[in-house]
C-alpha positions in Angstrom: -81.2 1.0 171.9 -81.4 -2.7 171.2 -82.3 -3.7 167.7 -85.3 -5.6 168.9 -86.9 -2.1 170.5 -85.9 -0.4 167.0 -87.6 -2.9 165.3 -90.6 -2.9 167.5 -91.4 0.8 167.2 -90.6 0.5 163.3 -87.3 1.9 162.9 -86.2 -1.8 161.2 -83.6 0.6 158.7 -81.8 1.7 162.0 -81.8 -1.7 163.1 -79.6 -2.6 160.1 -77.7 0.2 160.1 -76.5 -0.8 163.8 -76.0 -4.5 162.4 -73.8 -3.5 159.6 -72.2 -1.2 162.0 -71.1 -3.7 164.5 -69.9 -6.3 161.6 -67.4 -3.7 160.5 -66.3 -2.7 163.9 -65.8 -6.6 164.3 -64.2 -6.8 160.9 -61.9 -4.0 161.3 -60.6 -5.5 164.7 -60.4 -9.2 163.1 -57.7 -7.5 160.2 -56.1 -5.4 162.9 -55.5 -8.6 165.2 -54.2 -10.8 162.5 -52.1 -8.2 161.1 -50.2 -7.8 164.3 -48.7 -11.2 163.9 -45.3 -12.0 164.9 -42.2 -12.0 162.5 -40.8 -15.5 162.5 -37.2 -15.4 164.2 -34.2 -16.3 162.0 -31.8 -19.1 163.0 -28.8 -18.0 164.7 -26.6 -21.0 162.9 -26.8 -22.4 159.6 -26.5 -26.0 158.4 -23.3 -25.4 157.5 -22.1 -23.9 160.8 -23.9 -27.3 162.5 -21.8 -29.7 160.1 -18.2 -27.8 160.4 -18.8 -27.4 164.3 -20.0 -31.1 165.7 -19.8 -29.7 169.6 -22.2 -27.0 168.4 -24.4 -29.5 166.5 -24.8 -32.4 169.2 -25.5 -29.8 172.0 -28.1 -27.9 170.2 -29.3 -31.7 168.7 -30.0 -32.6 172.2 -31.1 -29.2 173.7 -34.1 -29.9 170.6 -34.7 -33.2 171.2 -35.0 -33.0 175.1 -38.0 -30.5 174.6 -39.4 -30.8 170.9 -42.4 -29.8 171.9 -41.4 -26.5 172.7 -38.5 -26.4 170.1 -39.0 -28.5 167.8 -40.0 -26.1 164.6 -37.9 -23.3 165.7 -35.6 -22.2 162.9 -32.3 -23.3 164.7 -34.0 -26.8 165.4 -35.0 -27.6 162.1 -31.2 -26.5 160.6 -29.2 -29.0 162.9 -31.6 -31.8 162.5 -30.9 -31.3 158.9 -26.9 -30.9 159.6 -27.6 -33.9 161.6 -29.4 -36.1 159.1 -26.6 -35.0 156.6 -23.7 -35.9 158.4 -25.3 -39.4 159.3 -25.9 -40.1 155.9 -22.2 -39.7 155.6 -21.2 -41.5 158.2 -23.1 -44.5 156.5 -21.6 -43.9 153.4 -18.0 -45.0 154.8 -19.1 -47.7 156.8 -18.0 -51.2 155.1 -20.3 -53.6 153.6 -22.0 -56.0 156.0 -20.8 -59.7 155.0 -24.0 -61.8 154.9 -24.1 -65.2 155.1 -25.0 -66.6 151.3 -28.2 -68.2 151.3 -28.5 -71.8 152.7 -25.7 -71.5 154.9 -26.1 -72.3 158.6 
């Protein structure tokens, strides 16, 4: 029966009963779903294995950049862009000091 026909031949305590019934059938499959959710994968490289192997690092660099969207916050992608952005900073470390004309010069 509908809750409107148990209301309508004054049975309004069954009514309720079916309403709370329904909210904990709904609540009980809301906790079920969102406890089924998926562990996050683990990276299969470090940081450290993307700076001591630069072949490794630039292929998977541009395998994640070509298709970020899909990639992009995977666990792998977000350790060589980090292996990346550590050995550029290196790499502008050693450069030499850009000689700038002094001011006034032309």
């Amino acid at each position: 029966m509908y809750c409107e026909d148990l209301s309508a031949k004054g049975l309004r305590s069954a009514c309720r009963k079916q309403g709370r019934t329904r909210a904990a059938i709904l609540l009980t499959v809301a906790m079920v779903l969102g406890g089924c959710a998926r562990e996050p994968s683990s990276a299969a490289h470090t940081v450290a294995d993307y700076r001591a192997n630069g072949g490794l690092r630039k292929e998977a660099f541009a395998r994640c950049a070509n298709d970020p969207g899909t990639l992009g916050e995977t666990p792998d992608c977000v350790n060589v862009r980090e292996a990346q952005r550590l050995e550029d900073l290196g790499s502008v470390r050693n450069t030499p000091p850009i000689k700038l004309p002094p001011p006034g010069a032309q």
